[in-house]
N, C-alpha and C positions, 0 to 999 in steps of 0.2 A: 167332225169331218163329214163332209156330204158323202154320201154312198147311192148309187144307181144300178140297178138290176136291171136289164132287160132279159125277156123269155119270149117265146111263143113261136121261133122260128120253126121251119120247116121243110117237109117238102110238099110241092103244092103241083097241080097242074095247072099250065097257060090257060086263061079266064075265070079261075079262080081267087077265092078271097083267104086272107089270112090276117091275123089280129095279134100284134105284139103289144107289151105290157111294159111299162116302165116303172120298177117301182122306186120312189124318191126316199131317202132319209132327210131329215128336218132340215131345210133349206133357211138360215140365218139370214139373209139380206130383204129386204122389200121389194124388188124388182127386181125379178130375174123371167130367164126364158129355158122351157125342158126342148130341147130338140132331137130331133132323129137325123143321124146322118147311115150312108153306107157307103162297104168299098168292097169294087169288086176284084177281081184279082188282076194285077196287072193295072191298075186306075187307083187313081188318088181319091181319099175319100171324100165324098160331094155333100152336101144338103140335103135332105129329104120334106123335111119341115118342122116347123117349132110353133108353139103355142107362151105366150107371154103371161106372169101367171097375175099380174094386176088387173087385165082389163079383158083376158081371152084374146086378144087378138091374135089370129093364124095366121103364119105363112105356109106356098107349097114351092119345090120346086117348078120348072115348068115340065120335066119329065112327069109327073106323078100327080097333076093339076088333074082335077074331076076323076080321079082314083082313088088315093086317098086320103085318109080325113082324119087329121090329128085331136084328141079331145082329151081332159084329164076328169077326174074325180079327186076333187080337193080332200075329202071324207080318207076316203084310202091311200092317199097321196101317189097316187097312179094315174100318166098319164099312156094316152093308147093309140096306138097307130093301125086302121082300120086299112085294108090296103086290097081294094077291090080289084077285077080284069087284069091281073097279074100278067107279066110276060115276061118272058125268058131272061130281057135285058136286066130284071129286075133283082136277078140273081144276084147276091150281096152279103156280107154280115155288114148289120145294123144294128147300129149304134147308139144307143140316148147319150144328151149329155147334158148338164146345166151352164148358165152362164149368168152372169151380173149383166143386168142392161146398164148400160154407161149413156152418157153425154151422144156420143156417135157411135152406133151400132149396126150391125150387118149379120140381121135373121140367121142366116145361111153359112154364115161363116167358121168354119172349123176350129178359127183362130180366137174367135170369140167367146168358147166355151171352156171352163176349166175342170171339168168335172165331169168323167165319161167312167161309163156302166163298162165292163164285158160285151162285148158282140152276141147276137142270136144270128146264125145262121138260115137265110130264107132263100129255098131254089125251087126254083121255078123251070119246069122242063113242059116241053110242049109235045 
């Protein structure tokens, strides 16, 4: 069974940075994708960004574009969400998940993923 650990949440102040951690168990299929989603309270959980572990190819959402920067270490089976000029809105528990890439598929998609970590909790106060 896949298992996912995320950690590293916090509390951080507005334009700072914080680094969560995904950690994967042995992932059986050939193409899949680790993603980061969150939700805030009161909001449906959204996309954050996913990393495809055939080719590296990144997605960002467009909230989090040129913030931050999803990357994994195949070695440690850890992927990591680097998450620079933080703000307030970004207040969330975040979530990794896995998913099988299929025929048609949608990066970002909640629906897309079968396999979700525990939340880390990241808040950001200004």
């Amino acid at each position: 069974e896949v298992q996912l650990q995320a950690y590293g949440g916090g509390l951080v102040q507005a334009g700072g940075s914080l680094r969560l951690s995904c950690a994967v168990s042995r992932f059986m299929f050939d193409d899949y994708a680790i993603g980061w989603f969150r939700q805030a309270p009161g909001k449906e959980r959204e996309g954050v960004s996913c990393i495809v572990s055939s080719n590296g190819r990144t997605y960002y959402g467009d909230s989090v574009k040129g913030r931050f920067t999803i990357s994994s270490d195949h070695a440690k089976n850890t992927v990591y969400l680097q998450m620079n000029s933080l703000k307030p809105e970004d207040t969330a528990v975040y979530y990794c998940a896995a998913g099988v890439i299929g025929s048609s598929w949608f990066p970002l998609i909640v629906d897309e993923y079968d396999y979700w970590g525990q939340g880390t909790l990241v808040t950001v106060f200004s």
